[in-house]
Structures are given as C-alpha cells and as structure tokens.
C-alpha positions in Angstrom: -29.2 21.1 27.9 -30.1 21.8 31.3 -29.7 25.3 32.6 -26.3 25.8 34.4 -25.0 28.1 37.5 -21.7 29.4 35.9 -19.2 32.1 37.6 -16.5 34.1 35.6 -13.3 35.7 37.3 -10.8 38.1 35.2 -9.7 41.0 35.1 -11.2 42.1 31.9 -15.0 42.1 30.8 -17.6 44.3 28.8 -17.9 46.7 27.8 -13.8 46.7 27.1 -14.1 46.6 23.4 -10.4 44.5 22.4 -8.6 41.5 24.1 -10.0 39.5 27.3 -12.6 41.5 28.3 -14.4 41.3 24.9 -14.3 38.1 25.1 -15.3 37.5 28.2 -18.3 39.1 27.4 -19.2 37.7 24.0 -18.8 34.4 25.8 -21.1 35.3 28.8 -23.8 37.1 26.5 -23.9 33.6 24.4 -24.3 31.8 27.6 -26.9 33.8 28.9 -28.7 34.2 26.2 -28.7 30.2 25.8 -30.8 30.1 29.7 -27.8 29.8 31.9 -28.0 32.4 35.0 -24.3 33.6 34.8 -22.4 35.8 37.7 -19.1 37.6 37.0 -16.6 39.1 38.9 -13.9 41.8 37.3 -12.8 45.0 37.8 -14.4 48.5 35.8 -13.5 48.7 32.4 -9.9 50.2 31.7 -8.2 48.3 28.4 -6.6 49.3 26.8 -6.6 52.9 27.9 -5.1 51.8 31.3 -7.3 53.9 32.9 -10.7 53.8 34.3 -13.9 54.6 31.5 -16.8 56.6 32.5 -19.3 56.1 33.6 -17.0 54.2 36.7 -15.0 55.5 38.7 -13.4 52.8 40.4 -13.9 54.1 44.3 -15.8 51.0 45.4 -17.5 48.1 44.7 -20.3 48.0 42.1 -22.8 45.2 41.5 -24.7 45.3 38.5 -27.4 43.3 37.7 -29.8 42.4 34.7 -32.2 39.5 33.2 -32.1 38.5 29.6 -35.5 39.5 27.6 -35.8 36.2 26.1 -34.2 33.6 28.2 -34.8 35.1 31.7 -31.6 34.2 32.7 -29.9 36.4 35.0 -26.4 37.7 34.8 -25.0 39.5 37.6 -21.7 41.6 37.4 -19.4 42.6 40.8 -17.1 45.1 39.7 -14.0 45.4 42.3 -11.7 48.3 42.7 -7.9 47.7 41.9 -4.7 49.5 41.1 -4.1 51.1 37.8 -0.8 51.8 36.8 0.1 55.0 34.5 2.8 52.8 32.9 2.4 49.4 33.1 5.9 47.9 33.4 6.1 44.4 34.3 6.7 45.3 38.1 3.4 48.0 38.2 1.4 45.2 36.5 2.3 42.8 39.1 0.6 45.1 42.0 -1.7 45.6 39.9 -2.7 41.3 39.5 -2.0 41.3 43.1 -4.3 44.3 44.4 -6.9 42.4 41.9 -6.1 39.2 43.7 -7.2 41.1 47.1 -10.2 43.1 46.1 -11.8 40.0 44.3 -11.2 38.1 47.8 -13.6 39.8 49.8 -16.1 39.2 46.6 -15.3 35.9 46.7 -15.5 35.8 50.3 -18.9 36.8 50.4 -20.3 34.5 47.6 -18.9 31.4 50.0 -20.3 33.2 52.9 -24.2 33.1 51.2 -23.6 29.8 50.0 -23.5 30.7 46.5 -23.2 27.3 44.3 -21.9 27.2 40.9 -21.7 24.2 38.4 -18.9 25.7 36.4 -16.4 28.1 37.9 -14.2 29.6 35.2 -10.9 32.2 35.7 -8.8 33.5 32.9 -5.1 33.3 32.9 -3.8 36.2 33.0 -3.5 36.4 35.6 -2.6 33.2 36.5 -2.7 33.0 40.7 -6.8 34.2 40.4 -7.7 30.2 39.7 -6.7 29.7 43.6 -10.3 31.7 44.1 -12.0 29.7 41.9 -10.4 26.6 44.0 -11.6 27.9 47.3 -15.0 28.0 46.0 -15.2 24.9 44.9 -13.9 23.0 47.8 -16.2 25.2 49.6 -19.5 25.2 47.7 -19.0 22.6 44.9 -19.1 22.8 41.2 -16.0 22.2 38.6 -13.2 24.9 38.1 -12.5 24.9 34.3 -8.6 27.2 33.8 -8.3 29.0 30.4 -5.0 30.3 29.4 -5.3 33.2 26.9 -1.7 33.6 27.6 1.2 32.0 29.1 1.8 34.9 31.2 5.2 33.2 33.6 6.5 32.5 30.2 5.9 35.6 28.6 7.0 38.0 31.7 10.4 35.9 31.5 11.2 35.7 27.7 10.6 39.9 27.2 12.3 40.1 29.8 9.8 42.1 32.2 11.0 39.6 35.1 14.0 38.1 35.6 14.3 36.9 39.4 14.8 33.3 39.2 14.2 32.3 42.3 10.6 34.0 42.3 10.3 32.7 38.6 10.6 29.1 39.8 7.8 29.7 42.4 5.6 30.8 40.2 6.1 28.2 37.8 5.7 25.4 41.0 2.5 27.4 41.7 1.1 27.2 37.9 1.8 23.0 37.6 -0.2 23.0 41.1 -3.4 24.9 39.2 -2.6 22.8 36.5 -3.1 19.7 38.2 -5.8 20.8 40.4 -8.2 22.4 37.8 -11.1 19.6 36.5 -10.7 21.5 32.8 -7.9 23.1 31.6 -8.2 24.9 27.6 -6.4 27.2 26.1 -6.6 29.2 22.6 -3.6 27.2 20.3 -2.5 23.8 19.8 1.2 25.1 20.2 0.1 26.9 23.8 -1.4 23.6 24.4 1.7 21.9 23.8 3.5 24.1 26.3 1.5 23.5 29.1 1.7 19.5 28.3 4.8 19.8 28.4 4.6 20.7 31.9 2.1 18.8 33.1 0.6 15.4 31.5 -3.0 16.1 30.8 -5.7 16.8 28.5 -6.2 20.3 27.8 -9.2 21.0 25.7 -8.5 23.8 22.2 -10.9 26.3 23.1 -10.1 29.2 20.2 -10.9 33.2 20.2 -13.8 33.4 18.2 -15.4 35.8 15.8 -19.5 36.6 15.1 -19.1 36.3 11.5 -22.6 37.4 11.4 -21.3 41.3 12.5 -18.0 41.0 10.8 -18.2 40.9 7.5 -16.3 41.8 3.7 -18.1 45.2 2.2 -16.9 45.9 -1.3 -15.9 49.6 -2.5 -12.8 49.9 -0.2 -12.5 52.8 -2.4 -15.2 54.4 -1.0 -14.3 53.3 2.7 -11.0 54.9 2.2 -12.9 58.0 0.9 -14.9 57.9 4.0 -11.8 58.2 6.3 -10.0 60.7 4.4 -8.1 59.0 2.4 -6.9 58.8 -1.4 -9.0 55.7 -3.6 -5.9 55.1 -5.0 -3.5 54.5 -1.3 -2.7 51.8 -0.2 -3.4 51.3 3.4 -1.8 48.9 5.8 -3.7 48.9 9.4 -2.3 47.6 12.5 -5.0 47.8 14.8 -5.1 46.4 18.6 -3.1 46.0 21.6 0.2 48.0 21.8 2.8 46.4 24.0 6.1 45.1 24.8 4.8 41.7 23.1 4.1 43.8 19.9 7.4 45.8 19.6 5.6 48.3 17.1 8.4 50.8 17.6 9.9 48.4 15.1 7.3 49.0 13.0 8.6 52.8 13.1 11.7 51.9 11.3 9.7 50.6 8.4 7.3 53.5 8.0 10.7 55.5 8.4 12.0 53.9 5.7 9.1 54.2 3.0 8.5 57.7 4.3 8.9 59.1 0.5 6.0 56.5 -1.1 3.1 58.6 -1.1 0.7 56.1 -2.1 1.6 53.7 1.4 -0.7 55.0 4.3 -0.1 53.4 7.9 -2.7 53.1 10.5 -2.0 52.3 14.3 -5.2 52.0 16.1 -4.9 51.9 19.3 -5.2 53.6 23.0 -3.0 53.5 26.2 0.4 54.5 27.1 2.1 52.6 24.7 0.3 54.5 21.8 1.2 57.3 23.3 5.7 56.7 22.9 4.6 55.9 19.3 3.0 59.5 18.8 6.0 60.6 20.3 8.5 58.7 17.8 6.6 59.0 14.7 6.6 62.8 15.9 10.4 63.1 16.3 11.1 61.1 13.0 8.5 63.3 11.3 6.6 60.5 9.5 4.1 61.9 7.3 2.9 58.3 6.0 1.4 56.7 9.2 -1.7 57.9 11.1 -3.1 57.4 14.8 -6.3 56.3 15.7 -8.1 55.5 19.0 -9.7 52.4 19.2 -13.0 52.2 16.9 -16.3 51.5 18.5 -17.9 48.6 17.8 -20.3 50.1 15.1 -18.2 51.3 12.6 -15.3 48.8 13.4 -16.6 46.5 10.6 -15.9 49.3 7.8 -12.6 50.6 9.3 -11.6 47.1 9.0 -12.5 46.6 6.0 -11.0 50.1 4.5 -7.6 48.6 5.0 -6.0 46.8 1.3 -3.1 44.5 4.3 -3.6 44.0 8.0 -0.5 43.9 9.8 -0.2 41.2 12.8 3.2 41.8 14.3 4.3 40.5 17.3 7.8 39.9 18.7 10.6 36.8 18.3 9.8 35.8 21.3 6.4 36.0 21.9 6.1 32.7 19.8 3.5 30.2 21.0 3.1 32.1 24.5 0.6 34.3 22.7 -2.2 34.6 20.2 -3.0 37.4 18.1 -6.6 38.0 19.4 -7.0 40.2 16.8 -6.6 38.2 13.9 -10.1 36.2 14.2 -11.9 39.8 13.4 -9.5 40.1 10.6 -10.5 36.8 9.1 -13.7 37.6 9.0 -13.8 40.3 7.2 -11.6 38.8 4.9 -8.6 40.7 5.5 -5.1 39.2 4.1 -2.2 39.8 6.5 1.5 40.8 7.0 2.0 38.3 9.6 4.8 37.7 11.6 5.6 34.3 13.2 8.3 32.3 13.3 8.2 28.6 11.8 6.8 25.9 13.6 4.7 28.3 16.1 1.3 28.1 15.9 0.6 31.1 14.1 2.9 30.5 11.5 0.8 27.0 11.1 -2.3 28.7 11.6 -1.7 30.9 8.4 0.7 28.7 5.9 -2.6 26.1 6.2 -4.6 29.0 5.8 -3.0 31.3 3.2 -4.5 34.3 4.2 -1.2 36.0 4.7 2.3 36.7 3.8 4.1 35.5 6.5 7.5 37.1 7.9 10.2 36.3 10.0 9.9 38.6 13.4 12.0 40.8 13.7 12.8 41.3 10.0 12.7 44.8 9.4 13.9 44.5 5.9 12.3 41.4 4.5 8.9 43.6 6.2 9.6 46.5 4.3 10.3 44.3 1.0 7.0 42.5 1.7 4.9 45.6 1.9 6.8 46.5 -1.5 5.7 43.3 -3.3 2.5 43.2 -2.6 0.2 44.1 -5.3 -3.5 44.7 -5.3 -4.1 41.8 -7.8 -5.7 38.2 -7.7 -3.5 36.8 -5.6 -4.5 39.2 -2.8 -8.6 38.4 -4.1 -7.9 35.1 -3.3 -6.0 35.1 0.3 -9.1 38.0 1.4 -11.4 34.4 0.4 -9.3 31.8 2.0 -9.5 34.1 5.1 -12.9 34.4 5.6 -13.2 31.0 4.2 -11.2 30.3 7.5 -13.1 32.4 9.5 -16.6 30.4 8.6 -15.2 27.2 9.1 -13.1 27.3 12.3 -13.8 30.9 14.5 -17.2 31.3 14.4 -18.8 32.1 17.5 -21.3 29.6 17.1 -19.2 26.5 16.5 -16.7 27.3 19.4 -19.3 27.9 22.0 -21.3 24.8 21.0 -18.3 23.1 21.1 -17.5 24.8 24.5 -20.8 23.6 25.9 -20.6 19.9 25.0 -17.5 19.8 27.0 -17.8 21.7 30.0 -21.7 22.3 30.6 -22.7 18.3 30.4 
C-alpha cells in the first residue's frame, strides 16, 4: 500500500486515556506506524475530567510535531483552544461544540491557505457539524472525506432529553442527511447505528468497530491476588463499573442497587471514573452512607490491565434510551481481558445482539433495578462464569482486535 496524506478532526485525541480520544489515537499511531504521514487537529486533553491536563493549559494554539523511529512517517498535532464547561449540561456542551467549531476554523483555515493536500480527510461525530471542515477542504484542496459516527449525538441529545426545541432539532437533523449525503465514506461502530443512519439516508455505510490491542489486554490468573493488591478481601466479590459517567449511563441508578445490598459484606462495588458526574455520585453514596461501593479515578494505562482483571463481573449499564444511539466503548477492553458482564440492553439493540451471540454476559433489561439486584445475587463464581470469561475473549480475538479492524479499515478507505 502506498503511503497516504491523512488528516483527523475531533475533539478528543491522546493522550485522553477512555472514549474518542483513545481511539483516535490508537488509530493514528497504527496508521503512522504503517508509513502514512498523518496531521491531527483537536483540542488539549480534558476527558473525562472536563478540565484541561497538565502539561496544557489551553491559552493558545499548540502544534506538536514528531516522526515515527521506524517508519519515518510524520504525525503532526494542532491543539486548539475551546470552552470547557464545569458541568456539562446539554446547553454548556453545545458552546462548547460550537467554540470547537470556531477555533478549529482558523486551523483549518490555515491548512487551505498553505495548500495542504490530504487523501483521506476524516472527522468524528460527535460532534456532528465539524464534517463541514472537513468538506471545505476537500472542495478546496482535494482528497476524500470519510464521516465516522461514534455516536448518534441529534438522536441522543433528544431521546435524554438534553434538547428539546423542535424546530432547532429539525435543522440539525436537515443539516446531518446533508453530511450524510455529501461524505464519499460514511462508518460507524454497530450494525444497529448503521441501520439508523440508513434509515435516513439510502447508502452504504461501512461497520468500522472500537477495537481492542489484545496483545496489551489480556486474562492474568490469581484474581485473588489482584484483589489482595488493591485492598481487598480474596474472598469478595467485586463488580467494576469503570468508564464514562453520564446522563447516558444513569449510574445514580446504580446507587439504588448498592443501597439495597448495603448489608452483604462479601459484594464490593467499584466506579472508576473522573469528572463532574463522579463527583454527584461521591455525593449520593455519601448521603446514603454506602459502605459497599468504592471510588476510583481513572487507571493509567499501565496497571489498567490488572485492575481490570481484579474484578469477578463488569458492569456495562447504560440507559433505556440510549439503545442503538450508542456503544459501550468500554466493553471491547472488557472482552479482552475476558471479563463476563452485567449488561444492560434492551432486545433487538445491538448490544443486546452483540452479547446473546456472544454469551459473555448476563444481560438485563435497562432500567431494572430489581431484576439487577437479583442478577448480581445469582451469579456464582462457578463454571458457567469460566466459560462466559472464554467466550469473551474468544470474542475479543476474533472480531475487536486492533489488527483485523484497521486492516480492514485500510482496504476500504486507503486504496
């Protein structure tokens, strides 16, 4: 394959260890490290902590750049100032997409004014609107705009009801069919988010999954030890919840559960987590004086393998309706450290397909406190749980590894 010219824009990239931006870095480290000189533009790392990490301080405009050992390839990185909001409600996160949409302008602005040619031009939805600068520079220098949907953000921002003007909703809808249908590529990250977007506009749109190096993330035995390690009992049982902490995720459900098996000693919760969200947990658990679930801030990348594997059940909860507008991100990482899961989805959604074809899981209704709290009940560390911790990394080998999807990724947009 012949080297490519490639271009990211999104919000979120390295070194943000969870959701977009760690993937848009995985995928751009693959890419360079395959010969392809690669240029992003983002902001300065702030998920999920919603504020800005040192080193940066978000003032001005960085530009970062470095060459790849082996390959040579170059990958540059403009880092553009935005708007952070404290709490991001659905109205604060809407400056905030639009003050992105601004400062990445005069970036883009200055790649068209140098005559800076791309073959593939690539912008993460969400947000949605930032594909219209990846349009202006290809009718302006060329190259093919591929669209990736990570979530269905219109959709979402409706159904949890974080917007509800319908007028507006209905221009932004008219202004997501015209990116639809002006993109060369369109992908997204599940067959039922696929389905969605066909059924709004009739074309192909190419299942580009989250991914997983199964190579870092693997199963270590002794989860006996592990526990040990973090201070727990051998003998607890330990269900982990660990990554974004939302409106989508409605953990302060979650609450009512740990509430309500307060008095068995041998259940341990974990939230891992960071950002304001986190933070109205702390709070709850505080006022309800839970003395069966712990906090922790997100893991770094180094010991993230072992806390993973510590847990006995991974917990992937998400809201009713959040259905097929989203994908669990986390789950691939889960998988392949053959984790089985509490998994929430409703029937017919992706996820719920996902994981009945998988059985790595026990899957529940959303929403459901009680048939949760009975779940967590029945499970017992036995051979049915040894064999749902094989069919998920089973899973993991065959479908998420980082390998097969960028190859994959690479014979359909980089010919």
């Amino acid at each position: 394959m012949s080297q490519k010219r490639i271009l990211l824009i999104s919000h979120n990239f390295s070194p943000e260890l969870v959701g977009m931006g760690k993937y848009n870095g995985e995928m751009i480290n693959w890419l360079v490290e395959r010969g392809h000189d690669c240029s992003v533009i983002t902001t300065f790392p702030y998920y999920p902590f919603w504020k800005v990490q040192p080193p940066y301080n978000n003032l001005w405009y960085k530009k970062e750049v470095s060459e790849h050992p082996v390959s040579h390839a170059k990958l540059t990185i403009v880092r553009c100032p935005i708007y952070i909001p404290k709490d991001p409600t659905g109205k604060q996160r809407t400056m905030q997409d639009f003050s992105f949409l601004v400062s990445k302008f005069f970036a883009v602005f200055k790649l068209i004014a140098t005559n800076q040619k791309y073959d593939l031009i690539i912008t993460v939805a969400p947000p949605f609107h930032l594909a219209y600068l990846g349009l202006l520079i290809r009718k302006l220098t060329g190259g093919k705009l591929l669209y990736h949907v990570q979530d269905l953000q219109i959709e979402a921002a409706r159904d949890l009801k974080l917007f509800s003007n319908k007028k507006v909703l209905s221009s932004l809808f008219k202004t997501e069919i015209n990116i639809l249908r002006s993109a060369d590529y369109v992908s997204s990250i599940s067959k039922g988010m696929i389905k969605k977007i066909q059924a709004k506009i009739n074309r192909d749109v190419t299942f580009f999954p989250n991914w997983v190096d199964t190579d870092y993330f693997f199963p270590l035995p002794s989860k006996h030890l592990l526990k040990l390690k973090w201070g727990y009992k051998s003998t607890d049982i330990i269900y982990l919840y660990s990554g974004a902490t939302g409106v989508k995720q409605g953990l302060e459900e979650l609450l009512l559960t740990v509430e309500h098996l307060n008095n068995e000693d041998h259940i341990k919760f974990i939230i891992c987590s960071s950002g304001p969200y986190k933070e109205l947990l702390v709070e709850q658990a505080n006022i309800k004086n839970l003395k069966n679930v712990a906090f922790f801030p997100v893991q770094p990348k180094e010991t993230f393998n072992e806390f993973l594997n510590m847990a006995d059940i991974h917990l992937v909860i998400q809201k009713a309706n959040a259905g097929d507008l989203v994908m669990p991100s986390k789950l691939a990482t889960i998988l392949a450290v053959g984790g089985a899961s509490i998994i929430t989805a409703s029937t017919g959604t992706s996820l719920y397909q996902m994981a009945t074809e998988g059985d790595f899981g026990y899957i529940v209704e959303p929403g459901d406190q009680e048939l949760i709290t009975k779940q967590i009940l029945d499970i017992k560390l036995d051979s049915v749980l040894e064999i749902k911790r094989k069919n998920a990394r089973d899973y993991a080998l065959k479908y998420l590894n980082v390998d097969k999807v960028m190859n994959t990724f690479s014979d359909k947009f980089l010919i």
